[in-house]
KOLBAMAR-654417 format. One line per 10 residues: number of its first residue (from 0); their letters; for each residue x negated, y negated, z of N, C-alpha, C. Coordinates in nm, 2 decimals, decimal comma, always signed. Atoms other than C-alpha are relative to their C-alpha. Layout:
BEGIN
NUM	a	X Y Z X Y Z X Y Z; ...
REM end
This chain:
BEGIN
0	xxxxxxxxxx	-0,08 +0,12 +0,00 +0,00 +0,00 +0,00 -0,09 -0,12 +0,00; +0,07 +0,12 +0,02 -0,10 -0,35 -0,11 +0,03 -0,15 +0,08; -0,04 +0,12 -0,10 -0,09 -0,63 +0,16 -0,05 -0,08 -0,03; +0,03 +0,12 +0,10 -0,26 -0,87 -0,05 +0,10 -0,06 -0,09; -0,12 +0,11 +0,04 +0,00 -1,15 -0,16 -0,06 -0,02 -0,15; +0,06 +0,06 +0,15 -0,24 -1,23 -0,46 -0,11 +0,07 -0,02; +0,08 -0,06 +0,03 -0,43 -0,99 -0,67 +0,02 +0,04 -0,14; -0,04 -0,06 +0,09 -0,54 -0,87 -0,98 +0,01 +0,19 -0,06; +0,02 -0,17 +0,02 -0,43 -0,54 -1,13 -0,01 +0,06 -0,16; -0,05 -0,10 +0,16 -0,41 -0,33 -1,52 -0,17 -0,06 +0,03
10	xxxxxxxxxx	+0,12 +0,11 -0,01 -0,81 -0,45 -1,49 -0,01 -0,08 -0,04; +0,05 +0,14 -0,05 -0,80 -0,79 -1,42 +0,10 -0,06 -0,10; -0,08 +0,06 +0,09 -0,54 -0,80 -1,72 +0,17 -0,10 +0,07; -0,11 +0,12 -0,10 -0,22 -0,93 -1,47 -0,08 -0,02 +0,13; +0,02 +0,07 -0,08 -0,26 -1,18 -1,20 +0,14 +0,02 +0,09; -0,13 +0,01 -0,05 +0,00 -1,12 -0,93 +0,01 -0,08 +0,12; +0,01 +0,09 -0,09 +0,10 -1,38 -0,71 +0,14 -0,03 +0,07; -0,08 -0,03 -0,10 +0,31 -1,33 -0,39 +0,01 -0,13 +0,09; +0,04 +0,09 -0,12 +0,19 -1,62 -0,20 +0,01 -0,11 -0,13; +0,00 +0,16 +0,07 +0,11 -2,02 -0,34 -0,06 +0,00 -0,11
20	xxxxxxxxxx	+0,12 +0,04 +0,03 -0,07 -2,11 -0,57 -0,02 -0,16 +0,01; +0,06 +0,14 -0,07 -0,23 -2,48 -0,47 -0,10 -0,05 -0,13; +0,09 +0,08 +0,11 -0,37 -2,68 -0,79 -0,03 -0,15 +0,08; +0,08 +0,15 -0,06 -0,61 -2,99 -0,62 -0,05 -0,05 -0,12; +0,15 +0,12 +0,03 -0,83 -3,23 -0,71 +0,06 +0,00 -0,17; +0,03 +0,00 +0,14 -0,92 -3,20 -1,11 +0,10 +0,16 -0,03; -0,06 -0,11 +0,02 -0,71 -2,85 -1,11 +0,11 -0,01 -0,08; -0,17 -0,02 +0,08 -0,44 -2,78 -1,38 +0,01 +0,13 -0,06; -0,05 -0,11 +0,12 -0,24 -2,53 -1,57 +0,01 +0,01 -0,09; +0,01 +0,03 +0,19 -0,27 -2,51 -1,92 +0,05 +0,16 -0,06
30	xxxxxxxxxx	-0,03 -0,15 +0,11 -0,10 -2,27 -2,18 -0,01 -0,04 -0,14; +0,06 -0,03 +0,14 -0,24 -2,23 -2,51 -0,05 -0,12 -0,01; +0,10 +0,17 +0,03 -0,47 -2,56 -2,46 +0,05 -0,08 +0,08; -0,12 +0,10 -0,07 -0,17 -2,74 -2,29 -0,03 +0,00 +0,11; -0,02 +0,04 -0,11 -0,16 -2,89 -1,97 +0,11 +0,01 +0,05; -0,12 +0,00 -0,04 +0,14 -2,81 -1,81 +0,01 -0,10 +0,16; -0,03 +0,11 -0,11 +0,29 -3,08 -1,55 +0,10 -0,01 +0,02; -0,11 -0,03 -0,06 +0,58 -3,14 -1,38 +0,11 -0,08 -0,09; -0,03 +0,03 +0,12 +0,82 -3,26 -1,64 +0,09 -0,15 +0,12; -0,04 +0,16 -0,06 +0,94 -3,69 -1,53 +0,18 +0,04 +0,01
40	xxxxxxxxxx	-0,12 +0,02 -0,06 +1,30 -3,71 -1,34 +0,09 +0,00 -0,15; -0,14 +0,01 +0,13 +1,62 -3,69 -1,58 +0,13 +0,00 +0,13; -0,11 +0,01 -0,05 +1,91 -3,86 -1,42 +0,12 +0,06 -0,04; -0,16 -0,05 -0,02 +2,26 -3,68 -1,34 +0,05 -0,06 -0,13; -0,05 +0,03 +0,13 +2,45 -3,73 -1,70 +0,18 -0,06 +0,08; -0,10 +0,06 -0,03 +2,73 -3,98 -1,63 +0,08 +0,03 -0,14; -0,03 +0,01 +0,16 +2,85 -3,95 -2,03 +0,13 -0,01 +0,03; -0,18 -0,01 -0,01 +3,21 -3,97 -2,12 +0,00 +0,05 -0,11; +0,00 +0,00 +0,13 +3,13 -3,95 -2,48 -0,08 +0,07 -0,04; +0,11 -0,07 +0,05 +2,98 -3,68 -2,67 -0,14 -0,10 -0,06
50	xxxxxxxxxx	+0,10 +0,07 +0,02 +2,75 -3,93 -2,82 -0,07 +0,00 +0,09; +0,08 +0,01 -0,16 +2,62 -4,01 -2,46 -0,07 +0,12 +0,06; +0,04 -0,18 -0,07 +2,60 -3,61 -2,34 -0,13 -0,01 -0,10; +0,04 -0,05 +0,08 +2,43 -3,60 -2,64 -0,20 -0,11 -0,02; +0,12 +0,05 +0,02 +2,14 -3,89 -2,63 -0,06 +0,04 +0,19; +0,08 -0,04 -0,13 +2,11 -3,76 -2,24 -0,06 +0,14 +0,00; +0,08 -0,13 +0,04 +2,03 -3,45 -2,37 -0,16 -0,01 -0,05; +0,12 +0,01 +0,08 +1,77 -3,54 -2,58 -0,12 -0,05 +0,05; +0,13 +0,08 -0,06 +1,59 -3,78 -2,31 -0,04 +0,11 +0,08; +0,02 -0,14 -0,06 +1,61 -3,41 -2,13 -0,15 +0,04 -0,04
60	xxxxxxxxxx	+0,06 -0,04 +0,10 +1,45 -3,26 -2,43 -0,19 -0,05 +0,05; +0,11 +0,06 +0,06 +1,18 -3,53 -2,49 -0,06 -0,05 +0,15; +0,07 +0,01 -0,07 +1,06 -3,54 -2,15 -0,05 +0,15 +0,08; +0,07 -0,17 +0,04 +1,01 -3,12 -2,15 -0,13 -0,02 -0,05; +0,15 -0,01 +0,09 +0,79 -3,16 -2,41 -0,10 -0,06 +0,01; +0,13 +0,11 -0,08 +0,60 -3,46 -2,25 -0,04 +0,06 +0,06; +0,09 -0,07 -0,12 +0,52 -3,25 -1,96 -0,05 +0,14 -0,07; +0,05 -0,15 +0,05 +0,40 -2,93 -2,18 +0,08 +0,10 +0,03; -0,08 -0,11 -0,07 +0,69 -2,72 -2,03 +0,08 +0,03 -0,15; -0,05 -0,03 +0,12 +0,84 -2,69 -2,37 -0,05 -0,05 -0,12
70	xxxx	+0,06 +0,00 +0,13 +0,69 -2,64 -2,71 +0,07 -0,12 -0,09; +0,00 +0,13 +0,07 +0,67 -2,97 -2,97 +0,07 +0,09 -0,12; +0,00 -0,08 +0,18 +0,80 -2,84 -3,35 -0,10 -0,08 -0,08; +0,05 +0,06 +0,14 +0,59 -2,90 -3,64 +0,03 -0,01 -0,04
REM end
């Protein structure tokens, strides 16, 4: 039995993590080059009008993709 919260196993191919992980100082997460970050506030959608749902969607959208948490299209 494994009482270690964070280890790796398949050799060293997964990383398993039971416990924190703690990014300091200069530390970040990156996937495929990317920096992933905490994606900027998106206020409660007041809309009335699909139009509205619809440009509150998108500031959703376009601040995903600012923080790396969702892929850009080419």
């Amino acid at each position: 039995m494994n009482t270690t919260k964070n280890y790796h196993k398949d050799d060293g191919d997964v990383f398993v993590v039971g416990g924190e992980i703690s990014v300091v100082d200069e530390g970040k997460l990156t996937f495929d080059g990317t920096a992933l970050k905490p994606a900027a506030n998106q206020a409660d959608s007041s809309a009335s009008t699909i139009a509205d749902l619809r440009s509150d969607f998108n500031s959703l959208l376009t601040k995903l993709k600012a923080s790396g948490l969702m892929l850009v299209d080419e």
